[in-house]
ZAMAR-146801 format. One record per residue (C-alpha): residue number from 0; residue in three letters; x, y negated, z. Coordinates in pm, 1 decimal. Layout:
<sites>
n; res; X; Y; Z
NUM; ALA; X; Y; Z
...
</sites>
This chain:
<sites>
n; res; X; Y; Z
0; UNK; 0.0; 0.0; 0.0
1; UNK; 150.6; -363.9; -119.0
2; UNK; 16.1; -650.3; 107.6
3; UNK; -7.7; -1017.6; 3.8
4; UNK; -39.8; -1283.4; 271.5
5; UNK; -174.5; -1623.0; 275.7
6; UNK; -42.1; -1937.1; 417.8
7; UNK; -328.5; -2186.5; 466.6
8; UNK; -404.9; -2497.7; 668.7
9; UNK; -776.9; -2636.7; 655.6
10; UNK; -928.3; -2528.2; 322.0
11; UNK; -1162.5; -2245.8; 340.0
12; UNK; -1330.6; -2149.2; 6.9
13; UNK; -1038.5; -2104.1; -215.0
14; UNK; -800.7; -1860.0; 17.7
15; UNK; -1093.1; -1736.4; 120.1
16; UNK; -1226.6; -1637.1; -280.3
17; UNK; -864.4; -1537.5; -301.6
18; UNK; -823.2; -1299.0; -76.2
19; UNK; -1191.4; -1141.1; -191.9
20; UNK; -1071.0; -1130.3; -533.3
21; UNK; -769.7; -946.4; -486.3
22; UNK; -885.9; -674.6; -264.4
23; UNK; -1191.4; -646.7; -463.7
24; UNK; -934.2; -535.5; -716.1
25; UNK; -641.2; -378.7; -554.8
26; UNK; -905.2; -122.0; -472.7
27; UNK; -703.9; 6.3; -97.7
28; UNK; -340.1; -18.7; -298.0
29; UNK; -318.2; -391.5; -266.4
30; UNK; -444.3; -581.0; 30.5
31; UNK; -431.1; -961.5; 97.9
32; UNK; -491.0; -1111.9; 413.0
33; UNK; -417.8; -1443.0; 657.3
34; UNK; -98.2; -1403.3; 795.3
35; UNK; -72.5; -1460.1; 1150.2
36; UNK; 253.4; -1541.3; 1338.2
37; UNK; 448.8; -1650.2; 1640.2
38; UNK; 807.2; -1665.3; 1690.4
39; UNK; 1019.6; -1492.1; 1418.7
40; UNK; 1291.0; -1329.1; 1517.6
41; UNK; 1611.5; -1369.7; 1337.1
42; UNK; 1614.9; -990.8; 1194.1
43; UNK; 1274.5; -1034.7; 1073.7
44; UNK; 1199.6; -745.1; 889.5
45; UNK; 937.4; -738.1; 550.2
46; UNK; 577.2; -695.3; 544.1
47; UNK; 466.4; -846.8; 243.1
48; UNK; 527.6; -820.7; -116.8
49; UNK; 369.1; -1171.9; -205.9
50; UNK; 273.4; -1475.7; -7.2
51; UNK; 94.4; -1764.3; -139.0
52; UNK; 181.5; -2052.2; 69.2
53; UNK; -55.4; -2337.5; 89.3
54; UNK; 68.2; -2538.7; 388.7
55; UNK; 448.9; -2504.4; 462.6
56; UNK; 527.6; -2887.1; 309.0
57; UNK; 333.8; -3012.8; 659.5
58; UNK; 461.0; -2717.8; 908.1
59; UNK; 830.3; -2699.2; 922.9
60; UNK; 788.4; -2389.0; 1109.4
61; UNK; 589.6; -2245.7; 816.1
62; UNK; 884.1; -2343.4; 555.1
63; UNK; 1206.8; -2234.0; 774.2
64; UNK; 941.7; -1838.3; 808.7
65; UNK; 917.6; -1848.3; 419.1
66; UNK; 1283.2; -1869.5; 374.1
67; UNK; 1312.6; -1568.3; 594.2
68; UNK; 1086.4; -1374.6; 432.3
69; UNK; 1245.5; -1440.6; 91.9
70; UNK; 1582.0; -1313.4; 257.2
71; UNK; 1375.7; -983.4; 259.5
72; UNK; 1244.2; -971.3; -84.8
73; UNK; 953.1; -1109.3; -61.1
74; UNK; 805.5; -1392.9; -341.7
75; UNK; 664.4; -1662.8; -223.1
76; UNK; 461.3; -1856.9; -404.8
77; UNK; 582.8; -2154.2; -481.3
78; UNK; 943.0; -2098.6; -396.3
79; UNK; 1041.3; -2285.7; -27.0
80; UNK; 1400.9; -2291.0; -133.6
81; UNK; 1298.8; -2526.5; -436.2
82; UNK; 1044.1; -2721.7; -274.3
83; UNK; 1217.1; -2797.7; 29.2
84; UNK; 1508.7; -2975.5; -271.7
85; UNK; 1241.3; -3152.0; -475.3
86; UNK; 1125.2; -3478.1; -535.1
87; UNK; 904.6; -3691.8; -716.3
88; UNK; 1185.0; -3892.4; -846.5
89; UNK; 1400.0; -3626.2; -967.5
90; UNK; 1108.2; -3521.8; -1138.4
91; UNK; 1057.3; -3878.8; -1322.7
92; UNK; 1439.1; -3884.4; -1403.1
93; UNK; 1425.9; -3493.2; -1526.1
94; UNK; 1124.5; -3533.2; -1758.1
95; UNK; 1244.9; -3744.6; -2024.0
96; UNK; 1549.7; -3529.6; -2078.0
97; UNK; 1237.8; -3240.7; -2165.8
98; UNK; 1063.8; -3496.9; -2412.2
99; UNK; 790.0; -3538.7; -2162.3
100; UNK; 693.5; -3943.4; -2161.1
101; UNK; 711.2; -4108.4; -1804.3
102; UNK; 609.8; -4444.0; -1704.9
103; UNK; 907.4; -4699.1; -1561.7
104; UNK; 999.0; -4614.7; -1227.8
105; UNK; 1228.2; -4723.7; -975.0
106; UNK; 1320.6; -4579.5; -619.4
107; UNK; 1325.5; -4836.9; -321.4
108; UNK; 1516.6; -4820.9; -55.6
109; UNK; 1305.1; -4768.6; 324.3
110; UNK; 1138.8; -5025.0; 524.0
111; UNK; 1275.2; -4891.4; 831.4
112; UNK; 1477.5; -4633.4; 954.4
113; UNK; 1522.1; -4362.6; 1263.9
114; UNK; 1688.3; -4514.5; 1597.1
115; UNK; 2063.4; -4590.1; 1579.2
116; UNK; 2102.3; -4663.2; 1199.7
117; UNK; 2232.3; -4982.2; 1256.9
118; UNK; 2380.1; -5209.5; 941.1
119; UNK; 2720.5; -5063.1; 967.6
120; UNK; 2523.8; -4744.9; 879.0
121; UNK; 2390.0; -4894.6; 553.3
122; UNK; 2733.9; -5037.2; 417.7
123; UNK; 2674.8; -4895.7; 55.5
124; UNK; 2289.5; -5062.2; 57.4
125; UNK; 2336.6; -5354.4; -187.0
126; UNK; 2229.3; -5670.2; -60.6
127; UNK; 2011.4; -5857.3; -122.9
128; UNK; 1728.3; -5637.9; -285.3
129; UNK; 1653.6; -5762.7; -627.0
130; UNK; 1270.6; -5761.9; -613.9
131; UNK; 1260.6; -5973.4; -956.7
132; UNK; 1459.9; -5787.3; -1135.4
133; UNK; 1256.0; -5458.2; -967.6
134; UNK; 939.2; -5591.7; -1124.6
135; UNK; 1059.6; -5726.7; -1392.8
136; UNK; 1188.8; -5369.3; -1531.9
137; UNK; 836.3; -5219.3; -1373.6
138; UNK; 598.8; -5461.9; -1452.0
139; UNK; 271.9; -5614.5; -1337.7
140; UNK; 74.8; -5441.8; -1196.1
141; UNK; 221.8; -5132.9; -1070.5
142; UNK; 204.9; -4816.1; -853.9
143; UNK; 435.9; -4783.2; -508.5
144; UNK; 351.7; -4432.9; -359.1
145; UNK; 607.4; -4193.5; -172.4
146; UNK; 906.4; -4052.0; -303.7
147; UNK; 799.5; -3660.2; -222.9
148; UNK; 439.4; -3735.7; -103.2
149; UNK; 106.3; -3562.6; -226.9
150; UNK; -270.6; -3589.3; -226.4
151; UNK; -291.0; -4005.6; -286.7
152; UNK; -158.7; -4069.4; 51.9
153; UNK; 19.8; -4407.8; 74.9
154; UNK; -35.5; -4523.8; -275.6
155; UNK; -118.1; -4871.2; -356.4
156; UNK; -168.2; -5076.1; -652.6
157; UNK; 20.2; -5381.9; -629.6
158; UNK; -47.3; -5675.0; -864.4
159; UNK; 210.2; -5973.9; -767.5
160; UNK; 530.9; -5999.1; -563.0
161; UNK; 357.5; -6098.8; -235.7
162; UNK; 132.6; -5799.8; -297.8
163; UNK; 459.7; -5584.3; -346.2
164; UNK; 601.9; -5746.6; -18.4
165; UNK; 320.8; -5654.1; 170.2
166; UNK; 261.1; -5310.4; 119.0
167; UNK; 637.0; -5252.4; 117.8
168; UNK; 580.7; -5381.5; 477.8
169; UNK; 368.4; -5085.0; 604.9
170; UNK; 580.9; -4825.9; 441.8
171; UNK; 789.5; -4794.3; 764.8
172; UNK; 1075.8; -4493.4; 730.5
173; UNK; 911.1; -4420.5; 392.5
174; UNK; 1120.2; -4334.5; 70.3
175; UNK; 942.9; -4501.6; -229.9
176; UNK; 910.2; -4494.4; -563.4
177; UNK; 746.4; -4811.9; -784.4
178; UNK; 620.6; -4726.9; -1099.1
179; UNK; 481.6; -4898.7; -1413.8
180; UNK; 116.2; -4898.4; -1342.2
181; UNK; -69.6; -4701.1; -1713.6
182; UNK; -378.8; -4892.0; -1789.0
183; UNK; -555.6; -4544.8; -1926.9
184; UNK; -748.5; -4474.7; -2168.5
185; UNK; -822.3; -4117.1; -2061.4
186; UNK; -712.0; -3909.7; -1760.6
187; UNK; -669.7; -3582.4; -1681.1
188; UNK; -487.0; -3324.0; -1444.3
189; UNK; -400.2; -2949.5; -1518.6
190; UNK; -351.1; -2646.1; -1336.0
191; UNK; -52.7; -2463.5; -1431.6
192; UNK; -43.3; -2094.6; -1327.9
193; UNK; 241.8; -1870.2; -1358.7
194; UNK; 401.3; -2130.1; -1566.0
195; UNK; 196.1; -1991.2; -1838.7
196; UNK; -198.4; -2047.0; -1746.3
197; UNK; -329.3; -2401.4; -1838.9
198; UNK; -650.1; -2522.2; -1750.6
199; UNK; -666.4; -2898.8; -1850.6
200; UNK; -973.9; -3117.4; -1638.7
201; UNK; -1101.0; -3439.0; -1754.4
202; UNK; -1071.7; -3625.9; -1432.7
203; UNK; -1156.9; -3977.8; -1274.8
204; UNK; -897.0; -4084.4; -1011.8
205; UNK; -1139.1; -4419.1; -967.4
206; UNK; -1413.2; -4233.2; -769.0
207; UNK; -1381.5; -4087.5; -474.4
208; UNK; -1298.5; -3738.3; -349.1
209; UNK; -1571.0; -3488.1; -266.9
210; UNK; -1807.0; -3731.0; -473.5
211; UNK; -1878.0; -3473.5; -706.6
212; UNK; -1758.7; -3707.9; -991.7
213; UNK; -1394.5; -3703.4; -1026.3
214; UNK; -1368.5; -3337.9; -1243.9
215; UNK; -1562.8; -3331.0; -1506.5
216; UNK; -1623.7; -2988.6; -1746.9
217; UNK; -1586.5; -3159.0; -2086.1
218; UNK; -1481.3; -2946.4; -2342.5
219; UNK; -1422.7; -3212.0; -2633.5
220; UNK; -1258.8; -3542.4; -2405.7
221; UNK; -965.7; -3429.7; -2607.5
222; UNK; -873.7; -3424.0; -2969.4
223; UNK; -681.6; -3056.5; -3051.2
224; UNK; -363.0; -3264.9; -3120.6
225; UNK; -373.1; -3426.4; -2780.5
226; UNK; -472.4; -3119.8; -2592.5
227; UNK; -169.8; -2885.6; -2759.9
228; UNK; 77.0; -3170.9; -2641.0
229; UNK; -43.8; -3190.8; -2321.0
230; UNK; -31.9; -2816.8; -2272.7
231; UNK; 369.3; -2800.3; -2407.1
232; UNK; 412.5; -3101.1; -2124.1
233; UNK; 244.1; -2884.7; -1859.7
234; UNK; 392.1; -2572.9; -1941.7
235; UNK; 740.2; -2750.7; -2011.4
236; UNK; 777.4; -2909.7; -1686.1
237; UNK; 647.3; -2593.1; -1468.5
238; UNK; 846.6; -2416.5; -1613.5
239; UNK; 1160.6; -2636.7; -1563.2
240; UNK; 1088.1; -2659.8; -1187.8
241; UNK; 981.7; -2335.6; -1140.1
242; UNK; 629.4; -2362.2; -964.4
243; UNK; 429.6; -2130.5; -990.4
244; UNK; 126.8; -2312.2; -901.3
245; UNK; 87.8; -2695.1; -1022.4
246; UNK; -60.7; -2943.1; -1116.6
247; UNK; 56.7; -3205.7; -1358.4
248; UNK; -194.2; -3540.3; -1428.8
249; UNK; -145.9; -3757.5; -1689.1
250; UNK; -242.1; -4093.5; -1759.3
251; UNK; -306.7; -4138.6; -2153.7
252; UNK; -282.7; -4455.2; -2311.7
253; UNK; -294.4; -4522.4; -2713.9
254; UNK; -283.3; -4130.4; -2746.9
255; UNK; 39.0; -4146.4; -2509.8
256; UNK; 29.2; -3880.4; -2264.3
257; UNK; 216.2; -4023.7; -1961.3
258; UNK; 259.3; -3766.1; -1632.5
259; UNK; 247.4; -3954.1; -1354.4
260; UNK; 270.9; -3679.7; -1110.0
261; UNK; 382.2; -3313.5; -1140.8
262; UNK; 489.3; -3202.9; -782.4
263; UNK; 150.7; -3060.6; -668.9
264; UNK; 256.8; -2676.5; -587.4
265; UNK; -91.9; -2631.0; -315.2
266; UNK; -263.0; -2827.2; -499.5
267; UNK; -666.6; -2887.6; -435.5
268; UNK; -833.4; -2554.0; -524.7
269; UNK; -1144.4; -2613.3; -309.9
270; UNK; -1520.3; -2563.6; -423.8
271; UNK; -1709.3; -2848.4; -296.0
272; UNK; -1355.2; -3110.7; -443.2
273; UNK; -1270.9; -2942.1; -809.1
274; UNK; -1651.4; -2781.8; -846.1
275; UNK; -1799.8; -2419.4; -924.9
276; UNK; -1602.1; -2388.3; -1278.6
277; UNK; -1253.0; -2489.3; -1208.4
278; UNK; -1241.2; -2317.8; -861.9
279; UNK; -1329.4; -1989.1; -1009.7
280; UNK; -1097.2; -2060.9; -1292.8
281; UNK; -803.7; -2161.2; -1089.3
282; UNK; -880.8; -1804.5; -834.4
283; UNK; -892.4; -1549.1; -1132.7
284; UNK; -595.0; -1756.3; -1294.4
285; UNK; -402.2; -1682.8; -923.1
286; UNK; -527.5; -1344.4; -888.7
287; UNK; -390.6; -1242.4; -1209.0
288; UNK; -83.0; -1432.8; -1147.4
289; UNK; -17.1; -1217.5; -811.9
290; UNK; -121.9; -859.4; -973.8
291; UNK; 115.7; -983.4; -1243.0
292; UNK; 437.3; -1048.7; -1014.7
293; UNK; 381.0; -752.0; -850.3
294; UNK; 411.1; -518.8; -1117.7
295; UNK; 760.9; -682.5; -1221.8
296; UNK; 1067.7; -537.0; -1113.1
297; UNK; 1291.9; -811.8; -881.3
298; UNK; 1655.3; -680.6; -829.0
299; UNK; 1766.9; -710.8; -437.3
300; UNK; 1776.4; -1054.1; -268.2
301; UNK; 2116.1; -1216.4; -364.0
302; UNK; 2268.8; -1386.2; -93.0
303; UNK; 2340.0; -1710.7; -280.0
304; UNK; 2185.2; -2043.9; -284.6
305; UNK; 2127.3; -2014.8; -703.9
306; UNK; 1938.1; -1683.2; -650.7
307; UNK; 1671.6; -1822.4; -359.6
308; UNK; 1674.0; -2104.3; -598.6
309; UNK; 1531.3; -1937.1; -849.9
310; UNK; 1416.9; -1601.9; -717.9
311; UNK; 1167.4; -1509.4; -950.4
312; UNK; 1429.9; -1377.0; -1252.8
313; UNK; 1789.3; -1396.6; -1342.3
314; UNK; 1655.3; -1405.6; -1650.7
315; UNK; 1433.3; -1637.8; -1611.2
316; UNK; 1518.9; -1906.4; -1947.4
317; UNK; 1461.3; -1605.3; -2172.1
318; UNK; 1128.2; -1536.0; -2012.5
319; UNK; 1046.4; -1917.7; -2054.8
320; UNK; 1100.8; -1878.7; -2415.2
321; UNK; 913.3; -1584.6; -2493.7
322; UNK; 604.0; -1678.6; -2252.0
323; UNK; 629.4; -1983.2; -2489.6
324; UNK; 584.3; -1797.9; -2826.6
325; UNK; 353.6; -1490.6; -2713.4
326; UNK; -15.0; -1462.7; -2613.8
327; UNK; -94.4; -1640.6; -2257.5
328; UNK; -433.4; -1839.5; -2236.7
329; UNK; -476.9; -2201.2; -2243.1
330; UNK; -800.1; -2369.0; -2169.7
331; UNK; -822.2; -2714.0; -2395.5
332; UNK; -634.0; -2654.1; -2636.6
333; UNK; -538.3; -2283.4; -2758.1
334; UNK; -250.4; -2170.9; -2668.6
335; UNK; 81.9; -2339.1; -2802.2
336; UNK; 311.6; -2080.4; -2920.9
337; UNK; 640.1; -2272.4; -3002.9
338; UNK; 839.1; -2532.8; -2819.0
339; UNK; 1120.9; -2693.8; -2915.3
340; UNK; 1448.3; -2553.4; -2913.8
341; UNK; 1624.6; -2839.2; -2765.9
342; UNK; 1318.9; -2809.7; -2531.9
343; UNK; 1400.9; -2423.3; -2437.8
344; UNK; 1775.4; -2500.2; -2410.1
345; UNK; 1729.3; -2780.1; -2154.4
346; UNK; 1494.2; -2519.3; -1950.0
347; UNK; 1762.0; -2285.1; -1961.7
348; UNK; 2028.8; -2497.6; -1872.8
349; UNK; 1861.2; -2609.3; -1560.9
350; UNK; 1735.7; -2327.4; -1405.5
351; UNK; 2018.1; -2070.2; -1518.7
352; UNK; 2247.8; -2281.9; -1341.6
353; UNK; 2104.7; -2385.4; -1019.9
354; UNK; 2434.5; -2493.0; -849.3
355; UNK; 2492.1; -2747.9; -1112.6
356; UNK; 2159.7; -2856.2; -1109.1
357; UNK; 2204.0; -2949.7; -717.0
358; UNK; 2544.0; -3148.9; -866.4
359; UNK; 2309.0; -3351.6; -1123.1
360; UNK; 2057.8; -3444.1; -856.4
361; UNK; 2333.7; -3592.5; -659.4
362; UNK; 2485.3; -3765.6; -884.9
363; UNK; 2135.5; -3889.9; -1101.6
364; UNK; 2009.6; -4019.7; -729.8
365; UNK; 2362.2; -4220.5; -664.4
366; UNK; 2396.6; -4339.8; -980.8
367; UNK; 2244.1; -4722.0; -962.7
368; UNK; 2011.1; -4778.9; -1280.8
369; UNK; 2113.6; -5045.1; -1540.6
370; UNK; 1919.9; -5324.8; -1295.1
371; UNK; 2028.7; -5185.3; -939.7
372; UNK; 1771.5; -5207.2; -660.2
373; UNK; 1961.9; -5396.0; -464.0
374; UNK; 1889.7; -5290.2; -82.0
375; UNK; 1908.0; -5442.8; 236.6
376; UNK; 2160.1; -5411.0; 540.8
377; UNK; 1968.2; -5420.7; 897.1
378; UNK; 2126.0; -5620.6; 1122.2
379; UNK; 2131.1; -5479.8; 1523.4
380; UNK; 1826.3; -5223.4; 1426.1
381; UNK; 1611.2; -4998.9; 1199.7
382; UNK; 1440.6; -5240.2; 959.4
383; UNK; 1565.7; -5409.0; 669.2
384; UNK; 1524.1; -5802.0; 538.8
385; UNK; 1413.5; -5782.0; 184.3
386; UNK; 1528.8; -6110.5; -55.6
387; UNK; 1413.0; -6142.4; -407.6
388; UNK; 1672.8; -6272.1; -591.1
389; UNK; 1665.1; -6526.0; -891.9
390; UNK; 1927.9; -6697.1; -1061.6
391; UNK; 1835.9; -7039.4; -854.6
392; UNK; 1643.6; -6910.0; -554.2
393; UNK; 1642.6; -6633.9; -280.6
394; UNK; 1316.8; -6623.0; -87.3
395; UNK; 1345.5; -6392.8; 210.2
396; UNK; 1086.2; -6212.2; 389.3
397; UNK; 1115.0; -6119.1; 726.4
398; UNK; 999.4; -5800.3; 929.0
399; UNK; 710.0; -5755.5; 1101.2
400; UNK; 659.1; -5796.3; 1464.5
</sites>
């Protein structure tokens, strides 16, 4: 008997389908269930085959148990190893170099920071911050949202520099990113299952959740043209970062797909947000996806950061390619069967090669762009003094009470 377990925090209908589904059809062989747990011991020994983790990016606890388990063979789903290193701006930086179009976005330095960083601590921080030249790259109005952060928390649309000022004020120890705010035409966001599955969903960020009007079933909201390059984004950048499950929204302007967010690996499966179609659709799609890994044969656990890295295949850039040219669904638009070959290479190059990869973050995050953010230096304490400077004038702001 193979078990899977799930990971969950305080959605109910999808794990809950989930778990239904697959022991509906493991039939006794394969069973899934919650996983319960206290303290782990350090020679933890292996009880599942598969867990789905829905939860570990807000329990600590939860992501340093995952690693364990992975020690032991297990697959987790998505992989902690990778989304413990991953960020939202890596991602921005990374998609362009897959042909995937990104809005302009810039990294900011933090509001504040944990006791005892002190200025001496921030000696490479340029100062002062160019806010001009920030906006000026960006634009008017724009986006400032976390660096790694999920499900619309901390976003805000900011429409002038005083507006910019402001919000950057309640940001506190925050990383964040500002980003060139799409005026769309259309919107939608996709599940991405097994790197292979897409299901793309007309959606409405401008109403509000559990309103029953943000996903809408719309078969024809895109043309076939639009659809099949959307798809080859999706499938492109899941496949580059490995997630298993994702979801990857796009803002399209003048037939311009831009994706404005693809770090989403537990992302909102539940009945009553995404509706009766897309949460049976995205339940099969996992179910599938976990009968699937299962039957696959993984070698032993490699004790080596580029194998928990990317534990699903040393092989993994072949599989990319073939998954791209054989027979895996696609919901709006059929299924693409080619991609790229510059496209391919760029997967493989990334994920056969994990230890470089880890280089090229470091050294695409310390890089300064071609108008460097410059920063702030606190003086006696943990928040920084922001100046926007111009050729003629500075105008500083100072920190909150």
């Amino acid at each position: 008997m193979k078990k899977v377990g799930i990971l969950v925090g305080r959605e109910q209908t999808f794990p809950e389908a989930l778990i239904r589904n697959i022991n509906e059809r493991g039939q006794g062989d394969v069973i899934a269930e919650y996983i319960e747990v206290g303290g782990v011991r350090f020679d933890y020994e292996r009880e599942y085959e598969i867990i789905i983790d829905r939860i570990s990016h807000e329990v600590p606890f939860y992501r340093a148990l995952l690693k364990r388990a992975a020690l032991e063979g297990t697959y987790i789903i998505n992989n902690p190893f990778w989304w413990s290193a991953d960020d939202k701006f890596f991602n921005y930086s990374l998609a362009p170099k897959l042909g995937v179009a990104i809005p302009k976005t810039v990294l900011l330095p933090q509001k504040d920071y944990i006791p005892g960083i002190t200025s001496e601590s921030l000696r490479n921080l340029e100062f002062p911050l160019d806010w001009q030249g920030i906006i000026d790259y960006v634009g008017l109005p724009a986006i400032m949202k976390p660096f790694d952060g999920g499900g619309w928390k901390n976003v805000s649309r900011v429409n002038t520099l005083e507006e910019l000022w402001f919000e950057y004020d309640q940001t506190g120890t925050l990383c964040m990113t500002l980003q060139e705010f799409i005026a769309f035409d259309q919107f939608v966001r996709c599940y991405c299952i097994g790197q292979e599955e897409v299901m793309i969903m007309p959606y409405d960020p401008t109403k509000p959740y559990l309103s029953g009007e943000q996903y809408i079933n719309n078969p024809n909201y895109l043309t076939a043209e639009l659809g099949e390059r959307i798809t080859n984004d999706v499938r492109t950048l899941c496949r580059a970062l490995g997630y298993d499950i994702n979801t990857v929204e796009f803002a399209i302007k003048d037939g311009v797909p831009y994706a404005i967010d693809f770090m989403n690996p537990a992302p909102d499966a539940e009945l009553v947000s995404v509706g009766e179609f897309y949460h049976h659709w995205v339940t099969n799609a996992v179910t599938d996806l976990v009968f699937k890994r299962l039957e696959e044969k993984r070698e032993q656990p490699r004790y080596r950061w580029d194998a928990l890295l990317n534990s699903a295949s040393t092989n993994q850039p072949m599989r990319a390619a073939a998954a791209a040219a054989g027979t895996p669904d696609s919901i709006i638009p059929a299924p693409i069967r080619e991609i790229g070959s510059e496209i391919v290479s760029g997967v493989g190059d990334i994920i056969s090669n994990a230890a470089s990869a880890v280089s090229e973050i470091a050294e695409s995050v310390a890089t300064p762009p071609t108008k460097t953010a410059r920063s702030t230096k606190k003086e006696g304490g943990a928040t920084a003094t922001r100046k926007a400077a111009t050729k003629k004038t500075s105008r500083a702001k100072k920190p909150e009470a």
